[in-house]
ZADO-1210 file (C-alpha; in nm, 4 decimals, padded with zeros to 6 digits):
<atoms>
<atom x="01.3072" y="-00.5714" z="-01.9631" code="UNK" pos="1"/>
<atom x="00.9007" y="-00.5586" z="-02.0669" code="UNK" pos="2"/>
<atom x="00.7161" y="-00.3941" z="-01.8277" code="UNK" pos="3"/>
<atom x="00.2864" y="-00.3672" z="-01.7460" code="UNK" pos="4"/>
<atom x="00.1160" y="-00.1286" z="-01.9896" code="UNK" pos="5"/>
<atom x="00.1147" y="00.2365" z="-01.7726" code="UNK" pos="6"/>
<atom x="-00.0851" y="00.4588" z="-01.9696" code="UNK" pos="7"/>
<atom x="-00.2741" y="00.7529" z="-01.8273" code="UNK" pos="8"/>
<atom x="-00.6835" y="00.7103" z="-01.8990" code="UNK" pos="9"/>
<atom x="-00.7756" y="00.9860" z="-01.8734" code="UNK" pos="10"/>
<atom x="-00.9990" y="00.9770" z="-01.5310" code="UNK" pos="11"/>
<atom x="-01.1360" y="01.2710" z="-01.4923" code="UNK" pos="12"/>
<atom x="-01.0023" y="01.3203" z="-01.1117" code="UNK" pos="13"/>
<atom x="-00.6337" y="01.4756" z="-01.0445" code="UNK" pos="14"/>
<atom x="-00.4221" y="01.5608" z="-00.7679" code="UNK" pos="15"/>
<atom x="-00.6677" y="01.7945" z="-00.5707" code="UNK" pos="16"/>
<atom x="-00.9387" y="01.4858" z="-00.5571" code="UNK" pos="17"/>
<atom x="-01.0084" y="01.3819" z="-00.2377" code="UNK" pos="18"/>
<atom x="-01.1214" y="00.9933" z="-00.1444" code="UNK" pos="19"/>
<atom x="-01.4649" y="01.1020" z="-00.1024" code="UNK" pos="20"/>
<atom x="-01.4778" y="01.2560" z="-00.4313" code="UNK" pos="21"/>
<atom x="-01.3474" y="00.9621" z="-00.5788" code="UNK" pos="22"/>
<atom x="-01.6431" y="00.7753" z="-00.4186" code="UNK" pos="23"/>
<atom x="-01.9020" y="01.0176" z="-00.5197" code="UNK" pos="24"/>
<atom x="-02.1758" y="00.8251" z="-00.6653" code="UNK" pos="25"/>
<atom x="-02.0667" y="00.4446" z="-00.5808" code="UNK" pos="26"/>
<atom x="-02.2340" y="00.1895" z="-00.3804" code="UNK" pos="27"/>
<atom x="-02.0155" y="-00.0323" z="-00.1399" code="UNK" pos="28"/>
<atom x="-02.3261" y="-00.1401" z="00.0383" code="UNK" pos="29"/>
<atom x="-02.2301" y="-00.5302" z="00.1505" code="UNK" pos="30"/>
<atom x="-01.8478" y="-00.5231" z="00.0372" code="UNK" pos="31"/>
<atom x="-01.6273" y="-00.5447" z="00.3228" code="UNK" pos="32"/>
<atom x="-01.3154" y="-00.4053" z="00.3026" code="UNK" pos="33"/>
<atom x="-00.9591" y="-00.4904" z="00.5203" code="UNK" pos="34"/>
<atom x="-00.7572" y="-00.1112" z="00.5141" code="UNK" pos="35"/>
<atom x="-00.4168" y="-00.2030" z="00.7370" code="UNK" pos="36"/>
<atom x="-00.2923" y="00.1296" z="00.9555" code="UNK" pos="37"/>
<atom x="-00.6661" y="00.2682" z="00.9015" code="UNK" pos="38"/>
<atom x="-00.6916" y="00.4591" z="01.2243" code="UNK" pos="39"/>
<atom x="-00.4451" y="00.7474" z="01.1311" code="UNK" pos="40"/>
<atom x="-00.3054" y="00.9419" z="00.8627" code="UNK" pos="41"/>
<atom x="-00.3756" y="00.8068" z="00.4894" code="UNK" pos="42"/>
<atom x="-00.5718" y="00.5078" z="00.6451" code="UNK" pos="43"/>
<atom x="-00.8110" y="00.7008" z="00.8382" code="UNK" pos="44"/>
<atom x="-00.9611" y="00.9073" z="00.5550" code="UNK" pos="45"/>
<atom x="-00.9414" y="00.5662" z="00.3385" code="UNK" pos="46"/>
<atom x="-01.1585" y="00.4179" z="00.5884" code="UNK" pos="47"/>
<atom x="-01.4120" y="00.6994" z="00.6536" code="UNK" pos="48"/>
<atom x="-01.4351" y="00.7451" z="00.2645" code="UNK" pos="49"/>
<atom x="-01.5089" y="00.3644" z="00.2006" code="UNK" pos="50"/>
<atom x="-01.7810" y="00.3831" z="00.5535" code="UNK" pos="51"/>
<atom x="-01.9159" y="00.6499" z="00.4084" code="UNK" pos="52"/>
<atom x="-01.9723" y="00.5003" z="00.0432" code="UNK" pos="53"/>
<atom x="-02.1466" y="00.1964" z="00.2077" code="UNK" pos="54"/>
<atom x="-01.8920" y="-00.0804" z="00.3301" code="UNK" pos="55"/>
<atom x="-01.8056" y="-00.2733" z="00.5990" code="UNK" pos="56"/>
<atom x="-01.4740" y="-00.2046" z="00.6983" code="UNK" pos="57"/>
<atom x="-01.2058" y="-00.3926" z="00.9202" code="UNK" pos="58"/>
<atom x="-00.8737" y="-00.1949" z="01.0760" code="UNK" pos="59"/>
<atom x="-00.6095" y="-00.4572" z="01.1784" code="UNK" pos="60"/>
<atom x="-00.3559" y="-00.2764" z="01.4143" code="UNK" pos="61"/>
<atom x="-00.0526" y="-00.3227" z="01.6180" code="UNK" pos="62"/>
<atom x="-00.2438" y="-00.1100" z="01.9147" code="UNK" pos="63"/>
<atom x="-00.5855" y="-00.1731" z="01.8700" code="UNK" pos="64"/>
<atom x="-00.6962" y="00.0094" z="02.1908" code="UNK" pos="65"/>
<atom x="-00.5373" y="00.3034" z="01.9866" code="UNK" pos="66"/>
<atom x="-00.6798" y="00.2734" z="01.7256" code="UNK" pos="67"/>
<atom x="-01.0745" y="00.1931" z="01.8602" code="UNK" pos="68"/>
<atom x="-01.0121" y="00.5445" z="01.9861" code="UNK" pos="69"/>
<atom x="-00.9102" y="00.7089" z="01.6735" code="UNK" pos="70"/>
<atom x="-01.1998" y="00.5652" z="01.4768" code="UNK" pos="71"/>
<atom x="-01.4240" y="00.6529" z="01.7477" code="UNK" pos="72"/>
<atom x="-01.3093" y="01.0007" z="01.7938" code="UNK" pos="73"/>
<atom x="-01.3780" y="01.0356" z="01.3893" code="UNK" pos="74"/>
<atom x="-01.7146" y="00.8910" z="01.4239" code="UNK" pos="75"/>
<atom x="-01.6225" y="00.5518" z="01.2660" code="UNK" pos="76"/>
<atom x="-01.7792" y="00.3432" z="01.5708" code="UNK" pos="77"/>
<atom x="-01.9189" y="00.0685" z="01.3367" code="UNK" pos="78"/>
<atom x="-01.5857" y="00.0223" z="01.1951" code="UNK" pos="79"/>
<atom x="-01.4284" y="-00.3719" z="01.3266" code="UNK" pos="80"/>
<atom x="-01.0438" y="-00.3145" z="01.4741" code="UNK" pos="81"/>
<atom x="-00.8451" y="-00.6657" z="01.5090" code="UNK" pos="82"/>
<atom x="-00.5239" y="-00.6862" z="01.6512" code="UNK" pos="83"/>
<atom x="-00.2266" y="-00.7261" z="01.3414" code="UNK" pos="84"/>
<atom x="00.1530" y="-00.6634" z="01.3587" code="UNK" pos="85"/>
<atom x="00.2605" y="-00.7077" z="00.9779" code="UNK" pos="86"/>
<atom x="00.6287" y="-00.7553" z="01.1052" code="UNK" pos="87"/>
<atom x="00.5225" y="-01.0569" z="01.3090" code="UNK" pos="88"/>
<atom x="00.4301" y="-01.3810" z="01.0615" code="UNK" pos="89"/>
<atom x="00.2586" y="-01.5538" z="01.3502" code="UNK" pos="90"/>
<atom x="00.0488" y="-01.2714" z="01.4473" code="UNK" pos="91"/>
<atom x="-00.0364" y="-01.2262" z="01.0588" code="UNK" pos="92"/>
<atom x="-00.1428" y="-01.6040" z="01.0009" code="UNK" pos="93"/>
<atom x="-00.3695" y="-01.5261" z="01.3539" code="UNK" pos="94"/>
<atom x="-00.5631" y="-01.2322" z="01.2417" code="UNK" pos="95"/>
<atom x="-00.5652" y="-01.4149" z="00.8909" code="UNK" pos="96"/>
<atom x="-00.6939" y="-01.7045" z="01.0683" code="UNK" pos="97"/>
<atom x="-00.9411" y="-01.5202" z="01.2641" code="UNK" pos="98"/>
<atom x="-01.1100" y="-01.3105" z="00.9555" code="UNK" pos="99"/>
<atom x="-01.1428" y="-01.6811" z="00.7574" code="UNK" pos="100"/>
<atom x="-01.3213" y="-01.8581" z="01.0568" code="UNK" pos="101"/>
<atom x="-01.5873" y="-01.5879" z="01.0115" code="UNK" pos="102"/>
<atom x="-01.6798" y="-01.7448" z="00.6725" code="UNK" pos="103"/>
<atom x="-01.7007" y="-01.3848" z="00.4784" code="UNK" pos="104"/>
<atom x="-01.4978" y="-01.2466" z="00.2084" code="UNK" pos="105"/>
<atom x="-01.3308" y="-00.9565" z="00.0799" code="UNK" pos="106"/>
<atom x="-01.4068" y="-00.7377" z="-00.2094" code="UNK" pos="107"/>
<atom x="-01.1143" y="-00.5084" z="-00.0935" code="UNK" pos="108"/>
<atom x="-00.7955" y="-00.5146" z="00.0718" code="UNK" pos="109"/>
<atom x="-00.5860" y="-00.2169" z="00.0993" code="UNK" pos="110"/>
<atom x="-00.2549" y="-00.2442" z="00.2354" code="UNK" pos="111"/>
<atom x="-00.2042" y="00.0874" z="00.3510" code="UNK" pos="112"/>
<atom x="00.0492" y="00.0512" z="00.6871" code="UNK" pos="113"/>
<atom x="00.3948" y="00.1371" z="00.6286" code="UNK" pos="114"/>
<atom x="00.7202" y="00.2359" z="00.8327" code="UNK" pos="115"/>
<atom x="00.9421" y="00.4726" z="00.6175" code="UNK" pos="116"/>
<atom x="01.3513" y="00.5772" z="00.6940" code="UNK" pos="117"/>
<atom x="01.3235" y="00.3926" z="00.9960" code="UNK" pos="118"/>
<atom x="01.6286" y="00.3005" z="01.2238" code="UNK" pos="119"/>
<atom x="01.7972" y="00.0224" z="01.1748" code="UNK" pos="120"/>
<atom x="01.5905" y="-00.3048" z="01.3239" code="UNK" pos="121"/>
<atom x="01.5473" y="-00.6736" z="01.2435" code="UNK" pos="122"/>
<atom x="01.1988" y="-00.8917" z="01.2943" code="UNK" pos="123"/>
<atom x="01.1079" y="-01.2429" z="01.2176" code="UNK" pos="124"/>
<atom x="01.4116" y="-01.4282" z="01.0711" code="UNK" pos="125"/>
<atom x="01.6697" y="-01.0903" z="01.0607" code="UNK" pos="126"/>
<atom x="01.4608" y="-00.9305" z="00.8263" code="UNK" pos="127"/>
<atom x="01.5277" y="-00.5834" z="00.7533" code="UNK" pos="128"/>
<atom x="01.2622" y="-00.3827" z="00.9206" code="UNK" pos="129"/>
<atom x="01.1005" y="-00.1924" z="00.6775" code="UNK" pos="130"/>
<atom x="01.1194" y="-00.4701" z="00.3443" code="UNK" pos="131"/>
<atom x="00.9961" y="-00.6576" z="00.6452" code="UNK" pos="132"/>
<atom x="00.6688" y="-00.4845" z="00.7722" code="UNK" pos="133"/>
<atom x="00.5920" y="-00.2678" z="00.4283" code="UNK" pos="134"/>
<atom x="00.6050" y="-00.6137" z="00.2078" code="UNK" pos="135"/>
<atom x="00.6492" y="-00.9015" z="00.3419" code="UNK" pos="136"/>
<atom x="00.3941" y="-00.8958" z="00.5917" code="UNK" pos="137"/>
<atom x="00.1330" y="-00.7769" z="00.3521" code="UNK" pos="138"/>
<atom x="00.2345" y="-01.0351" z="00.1388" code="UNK" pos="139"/>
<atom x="00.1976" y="-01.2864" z="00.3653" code="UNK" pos="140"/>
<atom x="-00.1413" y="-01.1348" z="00.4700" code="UNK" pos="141"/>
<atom x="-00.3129" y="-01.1111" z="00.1065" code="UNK" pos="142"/>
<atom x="-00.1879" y="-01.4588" z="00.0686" code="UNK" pos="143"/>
<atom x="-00.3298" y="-01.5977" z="00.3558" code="UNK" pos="144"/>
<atom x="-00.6327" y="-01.4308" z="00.2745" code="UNK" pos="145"/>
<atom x="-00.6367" y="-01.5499" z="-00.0495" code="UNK" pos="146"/>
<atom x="-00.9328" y="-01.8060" z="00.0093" code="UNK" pos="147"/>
<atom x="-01.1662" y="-01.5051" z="00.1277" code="UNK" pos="148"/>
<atom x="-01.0258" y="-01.2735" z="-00.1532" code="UNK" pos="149"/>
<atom x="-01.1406" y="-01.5023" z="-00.4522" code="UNK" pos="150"/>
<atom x="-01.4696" y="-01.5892" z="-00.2861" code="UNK" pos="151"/>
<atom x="-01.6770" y="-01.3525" z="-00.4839" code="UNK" pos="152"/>
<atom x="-01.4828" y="-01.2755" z="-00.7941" code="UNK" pos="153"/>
<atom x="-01.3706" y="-00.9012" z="-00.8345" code="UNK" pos="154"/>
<atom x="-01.1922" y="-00.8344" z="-00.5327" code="UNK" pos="155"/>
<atom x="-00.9319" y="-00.5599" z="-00.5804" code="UNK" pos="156"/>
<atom x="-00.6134" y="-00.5222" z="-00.3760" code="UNK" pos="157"/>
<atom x="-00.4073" y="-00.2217" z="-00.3525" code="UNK" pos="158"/>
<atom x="-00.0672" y="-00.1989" z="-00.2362" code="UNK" pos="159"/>
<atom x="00.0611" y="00.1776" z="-00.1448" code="UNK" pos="160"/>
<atom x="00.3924" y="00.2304" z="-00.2945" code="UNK" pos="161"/>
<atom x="00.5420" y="00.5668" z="-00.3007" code="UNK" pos="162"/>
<atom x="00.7799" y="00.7683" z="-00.5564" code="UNK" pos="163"/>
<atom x="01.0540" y="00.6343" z="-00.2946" code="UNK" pos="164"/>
<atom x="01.0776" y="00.3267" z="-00.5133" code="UNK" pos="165"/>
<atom x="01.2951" y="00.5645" z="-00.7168" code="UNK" pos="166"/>
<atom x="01.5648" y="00.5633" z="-00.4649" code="UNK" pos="167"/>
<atom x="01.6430" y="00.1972" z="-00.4745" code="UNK" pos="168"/>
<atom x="01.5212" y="-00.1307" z="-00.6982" code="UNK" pos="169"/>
<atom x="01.5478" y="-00.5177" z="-00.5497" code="UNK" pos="170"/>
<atom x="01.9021" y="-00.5229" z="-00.4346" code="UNK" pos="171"/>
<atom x="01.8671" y="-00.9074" z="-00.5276" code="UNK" pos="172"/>
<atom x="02.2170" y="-00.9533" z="-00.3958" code="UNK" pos="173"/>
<atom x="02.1533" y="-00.8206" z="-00.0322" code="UNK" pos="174"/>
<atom x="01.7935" y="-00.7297" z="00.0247" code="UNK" pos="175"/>
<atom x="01.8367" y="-00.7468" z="00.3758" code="UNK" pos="176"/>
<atom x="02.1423" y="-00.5076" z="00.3693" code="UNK" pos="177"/>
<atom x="02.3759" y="-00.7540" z="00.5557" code="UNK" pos="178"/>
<atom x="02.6311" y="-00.5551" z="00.4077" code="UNK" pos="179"/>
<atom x="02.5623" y="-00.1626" z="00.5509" code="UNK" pos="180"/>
<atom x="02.2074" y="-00.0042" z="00.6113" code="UNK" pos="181"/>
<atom x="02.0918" y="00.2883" z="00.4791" code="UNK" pos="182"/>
<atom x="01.7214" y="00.4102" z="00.5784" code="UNK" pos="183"/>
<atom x="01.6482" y="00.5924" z="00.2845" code="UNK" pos="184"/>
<atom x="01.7332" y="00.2907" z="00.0214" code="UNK" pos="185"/>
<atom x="01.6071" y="00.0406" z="00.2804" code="UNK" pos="186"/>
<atom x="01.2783" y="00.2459" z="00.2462" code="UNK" pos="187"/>
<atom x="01.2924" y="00.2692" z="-00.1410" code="UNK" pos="188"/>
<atom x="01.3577" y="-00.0653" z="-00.1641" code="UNK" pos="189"/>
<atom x="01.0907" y="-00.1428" z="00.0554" code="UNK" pos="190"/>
<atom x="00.8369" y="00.0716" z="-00.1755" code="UNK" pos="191"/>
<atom x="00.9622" y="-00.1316" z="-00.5127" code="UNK" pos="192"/>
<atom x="00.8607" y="-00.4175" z="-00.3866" code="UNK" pos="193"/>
<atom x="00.5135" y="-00.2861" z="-00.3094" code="UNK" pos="194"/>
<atom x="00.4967" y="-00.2329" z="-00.6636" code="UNK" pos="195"/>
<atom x="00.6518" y="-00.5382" z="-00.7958" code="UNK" pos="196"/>
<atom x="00.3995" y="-00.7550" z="-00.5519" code="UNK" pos="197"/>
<atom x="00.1382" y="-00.5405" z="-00.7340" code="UNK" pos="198"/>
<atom x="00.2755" y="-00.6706" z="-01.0664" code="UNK" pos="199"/>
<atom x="00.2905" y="-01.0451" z="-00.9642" code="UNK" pos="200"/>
<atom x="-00.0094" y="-01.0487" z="-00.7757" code="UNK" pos="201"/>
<atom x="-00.2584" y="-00.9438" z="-01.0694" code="UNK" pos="202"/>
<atom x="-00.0875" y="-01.1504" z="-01.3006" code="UNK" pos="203"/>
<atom x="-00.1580" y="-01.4728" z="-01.0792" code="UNK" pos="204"/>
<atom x="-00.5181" y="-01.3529" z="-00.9578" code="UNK" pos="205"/>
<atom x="-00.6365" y="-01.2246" z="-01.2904" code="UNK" pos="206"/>
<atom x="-00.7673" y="-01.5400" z="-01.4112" code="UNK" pos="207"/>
<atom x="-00.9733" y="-01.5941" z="-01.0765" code="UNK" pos="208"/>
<atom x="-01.1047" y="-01.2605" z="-01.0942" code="UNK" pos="209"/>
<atom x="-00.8885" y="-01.0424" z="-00.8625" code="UNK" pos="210"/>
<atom x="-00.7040" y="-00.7556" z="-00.9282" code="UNK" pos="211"/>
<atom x="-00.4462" y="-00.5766" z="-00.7786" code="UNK" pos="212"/>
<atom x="-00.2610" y="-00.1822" z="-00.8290" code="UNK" pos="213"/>
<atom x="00.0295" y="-00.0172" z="-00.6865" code="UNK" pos="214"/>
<atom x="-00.0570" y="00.3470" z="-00.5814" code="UNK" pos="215"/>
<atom x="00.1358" y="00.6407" z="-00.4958" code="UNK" pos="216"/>
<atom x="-00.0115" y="00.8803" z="-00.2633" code="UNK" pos="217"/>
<atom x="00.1798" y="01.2026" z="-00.2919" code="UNK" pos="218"/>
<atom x="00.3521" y="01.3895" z="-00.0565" code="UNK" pos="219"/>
<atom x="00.1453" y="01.4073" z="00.2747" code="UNK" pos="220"/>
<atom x="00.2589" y="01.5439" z="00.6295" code="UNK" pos="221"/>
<atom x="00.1434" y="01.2363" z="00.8632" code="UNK" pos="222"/>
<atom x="00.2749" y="01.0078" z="01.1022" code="UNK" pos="223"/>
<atom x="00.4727" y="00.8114" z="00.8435" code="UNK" pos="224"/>
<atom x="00.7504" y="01.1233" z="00.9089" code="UNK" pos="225"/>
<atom x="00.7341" y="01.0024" z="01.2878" code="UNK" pos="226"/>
<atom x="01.1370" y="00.8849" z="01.2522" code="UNK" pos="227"/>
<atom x="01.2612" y="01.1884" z="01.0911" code="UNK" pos="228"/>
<atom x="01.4170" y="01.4522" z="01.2696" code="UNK" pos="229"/>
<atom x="01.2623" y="01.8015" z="01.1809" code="UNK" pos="230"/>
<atom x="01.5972" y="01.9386" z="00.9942" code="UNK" pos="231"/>
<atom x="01.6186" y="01.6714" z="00.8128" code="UNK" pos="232"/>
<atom x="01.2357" y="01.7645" z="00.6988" code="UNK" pos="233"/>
<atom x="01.3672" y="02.1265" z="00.6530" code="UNK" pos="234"/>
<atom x="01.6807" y="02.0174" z="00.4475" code="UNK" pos="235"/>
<atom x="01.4456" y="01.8625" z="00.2165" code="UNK" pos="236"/>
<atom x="01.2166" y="02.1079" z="00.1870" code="UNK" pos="237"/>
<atom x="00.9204" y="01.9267" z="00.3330" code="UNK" pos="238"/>
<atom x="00.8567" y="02.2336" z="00.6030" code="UNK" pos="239"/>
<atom x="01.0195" y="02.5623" z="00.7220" code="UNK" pos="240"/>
<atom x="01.2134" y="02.6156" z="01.0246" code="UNK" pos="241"/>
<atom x="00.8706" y="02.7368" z="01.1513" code="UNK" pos="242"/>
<atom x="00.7032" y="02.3913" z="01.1079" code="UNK" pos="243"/>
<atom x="00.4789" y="02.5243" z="00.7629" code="UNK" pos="244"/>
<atom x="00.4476" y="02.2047" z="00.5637" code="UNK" pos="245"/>
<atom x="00.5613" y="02.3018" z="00.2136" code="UNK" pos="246"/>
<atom x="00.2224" y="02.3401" z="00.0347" code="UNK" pos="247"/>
<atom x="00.2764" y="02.0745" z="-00.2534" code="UNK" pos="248"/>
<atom x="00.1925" y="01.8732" z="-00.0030" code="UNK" pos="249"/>
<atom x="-00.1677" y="01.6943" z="-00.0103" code="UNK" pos="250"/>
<atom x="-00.3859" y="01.6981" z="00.2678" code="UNK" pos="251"/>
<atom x="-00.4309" y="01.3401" z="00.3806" code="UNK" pos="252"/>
<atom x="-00.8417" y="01.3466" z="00.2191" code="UNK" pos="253"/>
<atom x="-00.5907" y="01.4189" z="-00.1167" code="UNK" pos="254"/>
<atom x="-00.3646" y="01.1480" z="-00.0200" code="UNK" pos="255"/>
<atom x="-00.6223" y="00.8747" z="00.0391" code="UNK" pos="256"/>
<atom x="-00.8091" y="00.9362" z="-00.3029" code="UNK" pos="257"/>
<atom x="-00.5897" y="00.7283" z="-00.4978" code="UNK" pos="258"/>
<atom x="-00.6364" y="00.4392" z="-00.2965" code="UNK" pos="259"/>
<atom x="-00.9857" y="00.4197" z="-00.3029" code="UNK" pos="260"/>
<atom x="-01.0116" y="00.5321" z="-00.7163" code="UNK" pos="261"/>
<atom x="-00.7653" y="00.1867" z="-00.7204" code="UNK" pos="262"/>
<atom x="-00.9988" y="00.0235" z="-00.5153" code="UNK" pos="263"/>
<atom x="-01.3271" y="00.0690" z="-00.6480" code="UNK" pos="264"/>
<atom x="-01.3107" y="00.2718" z="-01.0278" code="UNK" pos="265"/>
<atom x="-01.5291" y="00.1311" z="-01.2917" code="UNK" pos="266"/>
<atom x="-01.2383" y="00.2427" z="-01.5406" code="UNK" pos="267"/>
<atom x="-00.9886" y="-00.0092" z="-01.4236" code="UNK" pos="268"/>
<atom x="-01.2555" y="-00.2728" z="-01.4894" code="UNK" pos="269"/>
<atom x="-01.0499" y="-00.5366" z="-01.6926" code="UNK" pos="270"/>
<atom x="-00.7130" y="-00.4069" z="-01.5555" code="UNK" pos="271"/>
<atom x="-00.4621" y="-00.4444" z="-01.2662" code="UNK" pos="272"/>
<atom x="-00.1180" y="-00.4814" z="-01.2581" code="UNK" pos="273"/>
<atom x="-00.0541" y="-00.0827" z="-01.2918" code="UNK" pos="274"/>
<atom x="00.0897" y="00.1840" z="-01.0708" code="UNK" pos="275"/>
<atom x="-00.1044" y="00.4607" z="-01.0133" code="UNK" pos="276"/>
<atom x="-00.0970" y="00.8290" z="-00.8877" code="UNK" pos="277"/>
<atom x="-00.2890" y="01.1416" z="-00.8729" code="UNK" pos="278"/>
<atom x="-00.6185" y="00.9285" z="-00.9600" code="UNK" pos="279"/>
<atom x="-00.5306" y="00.8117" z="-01.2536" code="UNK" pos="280"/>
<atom x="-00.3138" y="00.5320" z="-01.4128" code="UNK" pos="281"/>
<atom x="00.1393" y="00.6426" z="-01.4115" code="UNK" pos="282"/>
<atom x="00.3377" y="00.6949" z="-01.6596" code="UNK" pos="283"/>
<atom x="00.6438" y="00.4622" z="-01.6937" code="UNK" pos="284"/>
<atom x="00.9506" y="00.6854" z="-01.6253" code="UNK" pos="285"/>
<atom x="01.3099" y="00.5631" z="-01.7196" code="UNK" pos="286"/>
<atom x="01.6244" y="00.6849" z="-01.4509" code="UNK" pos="287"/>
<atom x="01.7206" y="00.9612" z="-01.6894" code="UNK" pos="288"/>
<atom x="01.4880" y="01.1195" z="-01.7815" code="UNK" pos="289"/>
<atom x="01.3223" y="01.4992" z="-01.6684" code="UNK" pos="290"/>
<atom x="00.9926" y="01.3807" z="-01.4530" code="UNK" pos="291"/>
<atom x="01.2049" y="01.0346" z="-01.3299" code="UNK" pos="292"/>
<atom x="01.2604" y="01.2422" z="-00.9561" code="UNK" pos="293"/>
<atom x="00.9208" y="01.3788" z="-00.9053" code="UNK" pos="294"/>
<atom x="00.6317" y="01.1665" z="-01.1264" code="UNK" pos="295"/>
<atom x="00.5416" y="00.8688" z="-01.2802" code="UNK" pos="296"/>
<atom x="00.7235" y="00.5092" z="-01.2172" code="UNK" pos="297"/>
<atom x="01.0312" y="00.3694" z="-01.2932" code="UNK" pos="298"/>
<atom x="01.0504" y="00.1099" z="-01.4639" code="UNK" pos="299"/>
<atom x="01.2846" y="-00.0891" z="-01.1986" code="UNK" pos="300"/>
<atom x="00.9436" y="-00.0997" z="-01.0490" code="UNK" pos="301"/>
<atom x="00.7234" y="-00.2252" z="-01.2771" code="UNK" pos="302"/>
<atom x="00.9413" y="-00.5307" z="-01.4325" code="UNK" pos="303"/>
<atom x="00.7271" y="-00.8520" z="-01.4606" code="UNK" pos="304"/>
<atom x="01.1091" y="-01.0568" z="-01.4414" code="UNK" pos="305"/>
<atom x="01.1825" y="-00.9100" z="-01.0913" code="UNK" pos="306"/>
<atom x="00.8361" y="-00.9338" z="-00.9796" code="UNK" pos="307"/>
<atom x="00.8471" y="-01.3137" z="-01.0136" code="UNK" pos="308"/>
<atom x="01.1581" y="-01.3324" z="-00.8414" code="UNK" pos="309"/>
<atom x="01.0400" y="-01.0829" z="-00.5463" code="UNK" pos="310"/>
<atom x="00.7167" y="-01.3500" z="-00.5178" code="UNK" pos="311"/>
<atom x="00.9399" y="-01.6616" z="-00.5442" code="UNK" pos="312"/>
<atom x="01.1782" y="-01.4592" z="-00.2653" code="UNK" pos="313"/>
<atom x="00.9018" y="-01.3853" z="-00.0202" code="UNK" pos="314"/>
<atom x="00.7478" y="-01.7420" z="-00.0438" code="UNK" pos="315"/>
<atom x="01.0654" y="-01.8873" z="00.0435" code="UNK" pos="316"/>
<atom x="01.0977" y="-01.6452" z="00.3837" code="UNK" pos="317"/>
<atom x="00.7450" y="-01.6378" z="00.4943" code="UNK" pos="318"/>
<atom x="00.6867" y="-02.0288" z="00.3745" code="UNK" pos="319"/>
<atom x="00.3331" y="-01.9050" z="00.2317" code="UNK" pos="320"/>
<atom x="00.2357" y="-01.8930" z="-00.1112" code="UNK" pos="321"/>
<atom x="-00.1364" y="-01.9303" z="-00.2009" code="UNK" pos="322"/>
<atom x="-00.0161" y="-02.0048" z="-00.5632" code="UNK" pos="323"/>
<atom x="00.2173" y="-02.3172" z="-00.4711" code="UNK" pos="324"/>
</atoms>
């Protein structure tokens, strides 16, 4: 197994950064950006960072009436909302259809909306829900965006993974868990392949000038919990009995900051394919070893041989491919 070169920079910025410290300084007058789920939690302080560093920024949403009012209520009234539901391939090729008619492209696309330990659930062809709406419709998506994305040269996509692809690699012999579900390794699974499309992605769009990074967040109390039952938070440690989020935890202006250093640092100039967290570039992990649980990525996630087989799986499901 090789895997992409993970290698901390230094960057300067660490787990306390927020997005708009991250931003400090650049200009993203005339880039438009595409965040997915940018009306709440991680999403909304990812788009009211990039607005505020300049850019023109699009919110595709399942709800868009609820999410016009979010953005509104935050200020964010310039910001575009189009209707998207990533677990719906027809609705994707729509609002990809849509954003190509205008004729603009993208310098960023951050595919930040996620489901996480959900219930049991099947879209499109029986697709497990979560591999389903966390990959496969934003792989569809950047694909069918693809002609917009290489328009300019130096677009940069970033796919939010999570240090839940340490609970479960490509089960490449039931990815769609025909066999028995399981919420938690549907939802690790799920965050692999976020990381593996990372991988593949930069290693095909490289040469046209676009790269892409996996990011990790951190721990952050947001809506993404909305399927967990509160003892189940308590068990873990994630809040007390009292509802006091356990203060690891970032606040979601923490959370968001890796994003946007993925989407728009002058130090990954000349890079991509990496997974990143805390601002700055992961360290490969292997199972074993002391930080494997709590930092860094594992290598099951990074592996160029199961990121080509991930891509060559998801072109085969969705039938799109902007590489065929």
């Amino acid at each position: 197994m090789t895997t992409t070169a993970q290698h901390r920079l230094p960057s300067g910025f660490g787990p306390g950064t927020t997005a708009a410290e991250v931003l400090d300084g650049i200009d993203l007058a005339g880039r438009t950006a595409i965040v997915t789920g940018g009306y709440s939690g991680l999403g909304i302080e990812t788009v009211s960072a990039l607005v505020g560093a300049g850019a023109r920024v699009i919110v595709p949403a399942r709800r868009p009436e609820v999410a016009r009012a979010a953005l509104d209520a935050r200020g964010l009234g310039a910001v575009a909302v189009d209707e998207l539901d990533l677990s719906d391939l027809a609705g994707v090729r729509a609002f990809a259809d849509r954003f190509l008619a205008t004729g603009r492209s993208v310098d960023i696309l951050i595919n930040n909306a996620a489901i996480m330990a959900a219930p049991e659930a099947r879209v499109g062809d029986g697709w497990e829900s979560q591999f389903a709406t966390n990959h496969l419709g934003h792989y569809a998506l950047t694909n069918l965006l693809w002609p917009a994305l290489v328009a300019n040269g130096g677009a940069r996509v970033v796919a939010l993974s999570s240090t839940g692809h340490k609970l479960s690699g490509i089960r490449f012999d039931d990815p769609q868990f025909s066999t028995g579900y399981d919420k938690w390794v549907a939802y690790g699974q799920a965050k692999t392949a976020n990381s593996l499309f990372a991988v593949q992605l930069d290693l095909l769009g490289a040469p046209l000038g676009v790269r892409a990074f996996a990011v990790h967040p951190g721990g952050i109390m947001t809506e993404l919990q909305r399927h967990l039952p509160k003892a189940e938070m308590v068990a873990s440690g994630w809040m007390t009995e009292d509802g006091v989020v356990n203060p690891r935890f970032k606040s979601p202006a923490q959370g968001a900051a890796t994003s946007t250093w993925a989407a728009t640092s002058p130090l990954l100039l000349g890079r991509g394919g990496v997974y990143c967290e805390d601002c700055d570039i992961a360290e490969a992990t292997v199972p074993d070893g002391p930080d494997a649980r709590v930092s860094g990525v594992n290598v099951h996630a990074i592996d160029p041989d199961a990121a080509a087989w991930l891509w060559a799986y998801s072109a085969r499901l969705t039938g799109v491919n902007a590489f065929a």
